[in-house]
C-alpha positions as CSV (number, residue, x, y, z in Angstrom):
1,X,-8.1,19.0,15.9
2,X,-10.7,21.9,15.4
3,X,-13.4,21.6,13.6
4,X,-14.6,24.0,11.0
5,X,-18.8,24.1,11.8
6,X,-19.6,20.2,11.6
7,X,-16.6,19.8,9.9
8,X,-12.8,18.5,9.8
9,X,-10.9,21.5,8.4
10,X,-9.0,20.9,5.2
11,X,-5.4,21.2,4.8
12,X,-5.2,24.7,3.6
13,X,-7.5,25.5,6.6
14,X,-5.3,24.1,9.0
15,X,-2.1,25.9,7.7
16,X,-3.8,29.2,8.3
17,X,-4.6,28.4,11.6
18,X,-1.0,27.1,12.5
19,X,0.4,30.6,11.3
20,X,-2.4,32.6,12.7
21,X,-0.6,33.3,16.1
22,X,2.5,34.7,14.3
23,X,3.4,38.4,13.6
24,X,5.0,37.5,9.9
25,X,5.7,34.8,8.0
26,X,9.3,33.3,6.6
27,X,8.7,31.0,3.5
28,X,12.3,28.6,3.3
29,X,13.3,27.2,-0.1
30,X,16.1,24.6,-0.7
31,X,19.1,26.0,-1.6
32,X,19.4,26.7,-5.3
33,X,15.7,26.8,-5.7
34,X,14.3,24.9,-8.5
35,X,11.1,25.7,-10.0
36,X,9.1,23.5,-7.7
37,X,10.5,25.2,-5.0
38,X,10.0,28.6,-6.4
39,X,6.0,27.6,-7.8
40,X,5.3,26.1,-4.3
41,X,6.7,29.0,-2.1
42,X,4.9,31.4,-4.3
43,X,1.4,29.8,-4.2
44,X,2.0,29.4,-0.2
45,X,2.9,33.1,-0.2
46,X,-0.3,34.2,-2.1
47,X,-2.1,31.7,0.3
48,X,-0.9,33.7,3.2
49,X,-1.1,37.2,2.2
50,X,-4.8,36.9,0.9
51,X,-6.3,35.1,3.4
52,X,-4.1,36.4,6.9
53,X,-2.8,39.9,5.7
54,X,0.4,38.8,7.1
55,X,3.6,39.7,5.6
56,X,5.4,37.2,3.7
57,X,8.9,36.6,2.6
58,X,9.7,33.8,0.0
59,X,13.3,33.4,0.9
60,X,16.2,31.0,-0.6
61,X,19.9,30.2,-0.4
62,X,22.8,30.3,-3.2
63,X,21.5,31.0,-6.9
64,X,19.5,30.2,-9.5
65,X,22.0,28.7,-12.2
66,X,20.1,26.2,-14.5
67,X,19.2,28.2,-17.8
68,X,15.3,27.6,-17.8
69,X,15.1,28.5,-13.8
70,X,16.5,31.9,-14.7
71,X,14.7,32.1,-17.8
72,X,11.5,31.0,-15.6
73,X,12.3,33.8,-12.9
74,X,12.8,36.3,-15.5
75,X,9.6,35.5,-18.0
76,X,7.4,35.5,-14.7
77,X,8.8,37.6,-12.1
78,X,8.3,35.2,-8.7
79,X,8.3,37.7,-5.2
80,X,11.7,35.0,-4.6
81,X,14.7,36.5,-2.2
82,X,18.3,35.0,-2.3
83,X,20.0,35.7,0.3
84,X,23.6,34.7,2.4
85,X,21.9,34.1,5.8
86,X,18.2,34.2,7.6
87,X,17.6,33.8,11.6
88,X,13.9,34.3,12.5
89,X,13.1,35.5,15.6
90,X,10.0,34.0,17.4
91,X,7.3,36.1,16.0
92,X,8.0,35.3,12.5
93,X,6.4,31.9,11.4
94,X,8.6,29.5,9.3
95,X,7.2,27.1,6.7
96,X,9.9,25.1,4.8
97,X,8.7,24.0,1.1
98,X,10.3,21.2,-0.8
99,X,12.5,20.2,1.7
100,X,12.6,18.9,5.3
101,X,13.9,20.3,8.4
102,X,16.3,17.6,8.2
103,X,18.7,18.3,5.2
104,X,21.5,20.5,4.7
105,X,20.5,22.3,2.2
106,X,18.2,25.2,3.4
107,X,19.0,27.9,5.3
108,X,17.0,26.6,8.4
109,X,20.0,24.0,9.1
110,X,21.3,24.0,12.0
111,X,19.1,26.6,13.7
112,X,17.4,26.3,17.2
113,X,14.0,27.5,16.2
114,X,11.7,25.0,14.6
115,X,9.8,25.3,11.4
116,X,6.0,25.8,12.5
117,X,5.0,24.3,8.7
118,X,6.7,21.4,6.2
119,X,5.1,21.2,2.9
120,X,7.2,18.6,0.7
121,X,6.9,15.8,-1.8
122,X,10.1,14.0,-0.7
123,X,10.1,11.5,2.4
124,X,11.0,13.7,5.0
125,X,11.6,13.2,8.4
126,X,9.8,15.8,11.1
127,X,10.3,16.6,14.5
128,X,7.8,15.9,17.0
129,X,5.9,19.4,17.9
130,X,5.7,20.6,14.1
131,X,2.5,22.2,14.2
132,X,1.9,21.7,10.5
133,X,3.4,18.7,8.2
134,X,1.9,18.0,4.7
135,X,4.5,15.3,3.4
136,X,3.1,13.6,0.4
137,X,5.6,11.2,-1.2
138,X,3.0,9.9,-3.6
139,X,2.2,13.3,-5.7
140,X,4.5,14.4,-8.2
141,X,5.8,17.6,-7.3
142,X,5.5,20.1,-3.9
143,X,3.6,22.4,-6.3
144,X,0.7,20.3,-6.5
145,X,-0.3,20.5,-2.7
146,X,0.3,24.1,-3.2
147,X,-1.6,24.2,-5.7
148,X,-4.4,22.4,-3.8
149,X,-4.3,24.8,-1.4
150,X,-5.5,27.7,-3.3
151,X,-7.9,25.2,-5.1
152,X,-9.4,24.7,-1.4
153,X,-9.7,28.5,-1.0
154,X,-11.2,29.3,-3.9
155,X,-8.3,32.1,-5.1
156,X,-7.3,32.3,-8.7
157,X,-3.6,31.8,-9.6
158,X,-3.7,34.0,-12.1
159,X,-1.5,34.0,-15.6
160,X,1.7,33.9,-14.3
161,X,1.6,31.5,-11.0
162,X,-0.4,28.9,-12.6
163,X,2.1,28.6,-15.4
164,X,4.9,28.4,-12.7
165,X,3.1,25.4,-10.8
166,X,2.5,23.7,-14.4
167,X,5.9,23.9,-15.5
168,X,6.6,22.8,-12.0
169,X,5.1,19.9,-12.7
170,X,6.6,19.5,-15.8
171,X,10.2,19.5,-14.7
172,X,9.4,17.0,-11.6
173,X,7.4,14.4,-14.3
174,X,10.8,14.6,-16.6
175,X,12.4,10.9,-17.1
176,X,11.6,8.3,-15.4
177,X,9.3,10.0,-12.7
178,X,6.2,9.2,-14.9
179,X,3.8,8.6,-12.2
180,X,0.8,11.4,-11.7
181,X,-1.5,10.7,-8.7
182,X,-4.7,11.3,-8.8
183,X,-4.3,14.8,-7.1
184,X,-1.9,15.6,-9.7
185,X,-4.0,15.1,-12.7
186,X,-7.0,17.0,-11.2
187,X,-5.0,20.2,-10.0
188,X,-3.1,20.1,-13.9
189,X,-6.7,20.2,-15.6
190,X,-7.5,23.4,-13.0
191,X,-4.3,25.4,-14.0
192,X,-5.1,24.6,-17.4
193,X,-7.2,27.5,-17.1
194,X,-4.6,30.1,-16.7
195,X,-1.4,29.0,-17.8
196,X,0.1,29.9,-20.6
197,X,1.2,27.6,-23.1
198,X,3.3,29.9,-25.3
199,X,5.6,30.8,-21.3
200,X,6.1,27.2,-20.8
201,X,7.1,26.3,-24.4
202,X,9.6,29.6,-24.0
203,X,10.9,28.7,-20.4
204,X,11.3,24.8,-22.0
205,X,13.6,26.4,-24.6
206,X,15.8,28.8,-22.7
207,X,18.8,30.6,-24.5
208,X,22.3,28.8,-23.2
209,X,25.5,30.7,-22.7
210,X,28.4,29.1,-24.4
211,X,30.1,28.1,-21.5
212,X,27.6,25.7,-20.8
213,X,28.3,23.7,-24.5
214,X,31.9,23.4,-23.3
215,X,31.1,22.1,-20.1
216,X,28.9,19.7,-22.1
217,X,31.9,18.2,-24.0
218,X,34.1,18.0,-21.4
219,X,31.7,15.8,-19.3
220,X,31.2,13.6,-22.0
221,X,34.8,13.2,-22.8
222,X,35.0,12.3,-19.2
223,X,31.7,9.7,-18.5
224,X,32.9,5.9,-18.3
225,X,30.7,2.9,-19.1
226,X,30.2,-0.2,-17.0
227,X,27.8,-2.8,-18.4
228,X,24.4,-0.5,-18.3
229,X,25.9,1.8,-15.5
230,X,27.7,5.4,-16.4
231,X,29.6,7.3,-14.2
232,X,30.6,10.8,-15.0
233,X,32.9,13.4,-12.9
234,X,33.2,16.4,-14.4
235,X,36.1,18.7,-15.0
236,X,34.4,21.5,-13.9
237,X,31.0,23.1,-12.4
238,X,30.0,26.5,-13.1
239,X,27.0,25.7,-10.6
240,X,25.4,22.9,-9.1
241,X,22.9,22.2,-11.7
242,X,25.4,21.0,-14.4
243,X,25.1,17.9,-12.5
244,X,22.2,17.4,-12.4
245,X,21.6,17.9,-16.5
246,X,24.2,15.8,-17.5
247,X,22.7,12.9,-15.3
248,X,19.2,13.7,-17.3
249,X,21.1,13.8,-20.6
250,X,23.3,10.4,-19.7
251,X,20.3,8.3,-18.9
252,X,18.6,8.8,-22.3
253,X,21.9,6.8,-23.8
254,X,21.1,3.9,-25.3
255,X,21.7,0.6,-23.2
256,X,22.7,3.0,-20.0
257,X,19.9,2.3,-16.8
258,X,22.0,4.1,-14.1
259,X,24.0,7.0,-13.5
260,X,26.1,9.0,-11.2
261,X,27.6,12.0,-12.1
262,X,29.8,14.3,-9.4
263,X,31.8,17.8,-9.8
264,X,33.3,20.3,-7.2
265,X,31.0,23.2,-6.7
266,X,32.5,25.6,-4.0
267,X,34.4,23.3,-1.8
268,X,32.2,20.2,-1.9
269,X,31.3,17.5,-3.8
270,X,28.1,17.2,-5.4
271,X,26.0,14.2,-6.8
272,X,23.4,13.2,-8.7
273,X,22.1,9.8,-9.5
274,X,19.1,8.9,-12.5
275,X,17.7,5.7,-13.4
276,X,15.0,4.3,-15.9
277,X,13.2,2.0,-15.5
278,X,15.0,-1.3,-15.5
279,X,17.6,0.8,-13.5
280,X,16.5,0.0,-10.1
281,X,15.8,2.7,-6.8
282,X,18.2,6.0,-7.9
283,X,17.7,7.2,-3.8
284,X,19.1,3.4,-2.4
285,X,21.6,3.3,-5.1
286,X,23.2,6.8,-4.0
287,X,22.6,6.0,-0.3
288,X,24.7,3.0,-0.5
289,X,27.1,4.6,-2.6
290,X,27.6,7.9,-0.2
291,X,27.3,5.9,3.2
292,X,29.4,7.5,5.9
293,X,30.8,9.9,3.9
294,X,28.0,12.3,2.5
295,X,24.5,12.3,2.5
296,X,21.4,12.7,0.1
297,X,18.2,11.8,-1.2
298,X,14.9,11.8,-4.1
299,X,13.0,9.6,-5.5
300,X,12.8,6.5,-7.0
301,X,14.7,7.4,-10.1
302,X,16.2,10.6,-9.6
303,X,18.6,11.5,-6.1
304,X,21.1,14.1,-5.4
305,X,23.6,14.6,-2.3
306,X,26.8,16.1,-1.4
307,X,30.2,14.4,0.4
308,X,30.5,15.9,3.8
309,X,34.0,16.0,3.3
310,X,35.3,19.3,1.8
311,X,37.6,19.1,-0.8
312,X,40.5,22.5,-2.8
313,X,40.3,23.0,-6.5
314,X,38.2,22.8,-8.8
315,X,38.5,18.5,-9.9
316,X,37.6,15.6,-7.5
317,X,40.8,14.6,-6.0
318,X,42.2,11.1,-7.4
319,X,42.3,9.2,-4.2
320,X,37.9,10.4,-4.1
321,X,37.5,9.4,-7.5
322,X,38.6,6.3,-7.1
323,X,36.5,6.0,-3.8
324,X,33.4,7.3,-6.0
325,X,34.0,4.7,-8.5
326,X,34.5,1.2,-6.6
327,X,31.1,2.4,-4.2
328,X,29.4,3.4,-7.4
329,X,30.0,-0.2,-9.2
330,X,29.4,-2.1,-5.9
331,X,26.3,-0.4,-5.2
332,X,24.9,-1.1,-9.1
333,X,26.3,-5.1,-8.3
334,X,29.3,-4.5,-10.8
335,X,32.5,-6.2,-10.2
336,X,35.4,-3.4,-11.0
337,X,36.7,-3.4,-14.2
338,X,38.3,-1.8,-17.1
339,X,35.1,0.4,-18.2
340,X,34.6,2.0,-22.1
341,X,34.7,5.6,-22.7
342,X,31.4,7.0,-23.9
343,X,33.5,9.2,-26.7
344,X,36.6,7.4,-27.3
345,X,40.1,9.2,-27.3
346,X,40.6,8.0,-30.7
347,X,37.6,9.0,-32.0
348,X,37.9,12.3,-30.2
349,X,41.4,13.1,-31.8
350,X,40.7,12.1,-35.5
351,X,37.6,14.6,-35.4
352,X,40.2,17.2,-33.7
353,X,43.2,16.7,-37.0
354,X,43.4,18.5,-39.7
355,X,41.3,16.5,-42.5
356,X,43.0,13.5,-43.5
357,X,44.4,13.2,-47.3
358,X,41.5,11.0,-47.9
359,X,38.7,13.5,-46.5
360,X,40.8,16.8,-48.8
361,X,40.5,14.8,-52.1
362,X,36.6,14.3,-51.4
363,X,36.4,17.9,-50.7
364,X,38.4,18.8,-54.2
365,X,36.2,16.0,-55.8
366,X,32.9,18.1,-54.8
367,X,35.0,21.4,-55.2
368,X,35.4,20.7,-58.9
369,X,31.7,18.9,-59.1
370,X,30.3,22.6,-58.2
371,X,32.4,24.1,-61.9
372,X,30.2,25.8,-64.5
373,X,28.9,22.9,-66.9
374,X,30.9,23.0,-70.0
375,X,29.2,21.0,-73.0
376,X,30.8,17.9,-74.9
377,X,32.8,19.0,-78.3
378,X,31.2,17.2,-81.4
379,X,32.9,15.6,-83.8
């Protein structure tokens, strides 16, 4: 390793010289970037541009469908590219963020050429030869070492990037992945002195289309309980990030440590596991429940994958849904039985009727109640 002076040069340092030799730089997002993908692709970006002059793409597959991601995008305007396909050429430098070279969801899969830089929070597995690798399972989110980065060069966020690597933060603390490292505490209190409150508190309460309420009921309708575990397929899947918010809204139910919830999106299957705290490792607990047919990964209490498999329509087939169910219950240590609806049917079609006799005379009851007072006659 070069030395800087007397010195071992820092991480930031040795980034810059890893991309140095290149002509441009390619930043790779996950598919369906989230916003510590976006936060930490943007930060590596400014790294780049301000310290080699090099230009710099920040480039990502499929869209941006969860409501405060757009709203997120739109409030603060991230330099981000979607696009249907990227092959580099081997003068432009590649440096995956929040994701490893690995997984199948990055538009780097499959290709020949190599990434010359991984920057992730996940365990991720490398290839010998990558000339750069910061994987740090222990911080909360990709966007702190980003974050650090700029910290180590002495360059000001500014307004807009520091709020999008605190809410970063935010959305990657949310549930049960509680746990701040000592890195993460330090690089919060230093953005604290740009980012804006008022944006995150505006991103956190992002305007929903109605489609998304439907959706909502029609997952609930359609999540079974077994013991503490809940499993959910859902009807339908306007994007991929449904699944993922109905896994974050299941978990808060009372009495429920473990979820799984699955849709079609496109032509595959898509998963997503949470856990609390008495819930046990969400990343094992989809493993074992995907094993040989999919794959997938996270953290200790959140994990998402996709079935290999490809499947027509727009529902999980029968025969799959059955599959999903039995390795669900198995994996949690539940023997299969008959499991409860979260919303019964019966309570679902008595608040669908017309009012009952019962609930019409309470209404003519407080109908009359509401006449003009008319005062007693005296005798």
């Amino acid at each position: 390793m070069a030395s800087v002076g007397n010195r071992v040069p820092s991480r930031s340092e040795r980034l810059l010289q890893a991309l140095a030799p290149y002509e441009r730089v390619a930043i790779v997002m996950h598919d369906n970037p989230d916003p510590d993908a976006i936060a930490t692709g943007w930060a590596i970006k400014y790294l780049i541009e301000a310290k080699l002059g090099k230009p710099t793409r920040l480039i990502g597959g499929g869209a941006i469908v969860r409501a405060e991601n757009r709203h997120l995008v739109e409030l603060l305007n991230p330099p981000l590219e979607l696009v249907d396909d990227f092959q580099p050429d081997e003068r432009t430098g590649v440096v995956l963020v929040d994701c490893g070279p690995g997984a199948a969801n990055h538009l780097m899969s499959g290709e020949v050429i190599a990434p010359v830089a991984v920057i992730d929070h996940h365990q991720t597995s490398t290839p010998n030869g990558t000339a750069f690798v910061d994987v740090r399972p222990k911080v909360a989110a990709s966007a702190t070492i980003a974050a650090t980065y700029l910290y180590e060069q002495k360059l000001e966020p500014g307004r807009d990037l520091a709020t999008a690597l605190a809410y970063a933060l935010h959305t990657e603390t949310q549930g049960g992945e509680t746990h701040f490292s000592m890195a993460d505490r330090v690089i919060l209190r230093w953005l604290g002195r740009w980012a804006d409150p008022r944006l995150l508190a505006e991103i956190d309460n992002a305007p929903l289309p109605r489609a998304y309420f439907g959706d909502l009921v029609l997952a609930l309708q359609n999540t079974f309980i077994y013991e503490d575990a809940a499993f959910c397929l859902l009807p339908r899947a306007q994007g991929p990030e449904i699944v993922g918010e109905v896994a974050d809204l299941l978990i808060r139910c009372e009495g429920v440590h473990r979820v799984l919830c699955a849709a079609v999106c496109g032509k595959q299957v898509l998963l997503s596991v949470r856990t609390d705290a008495e819930g046990g490792d969400a990343t094992a607990l989809l493993l074992d429940t995907i094993r040989g047919v999919g794959r997938g990964g996270g953290h200790r209490h959140r994990a998402g994958g996709k079935l290999t498999a490809t499947t027509a329509g727009s529902r999980v087939p029968e025969d799959l849904q059955d599959k999903l169910r039995e390795r669900w219950l198995k994996a949690c240590g539940l023997r299969r039985r008959r499991g409860s609806r979260l919303v019964s049917r019966r309570e679902m079609a008595i608040n669908l009727r017309f009012p009952t006799r019962a609930v019409r005379r309470s209404n003519r009851m407080a109908s009359n109640s509401r006449k003009p007072y008319q005062p007693f006659k005296t005798v």
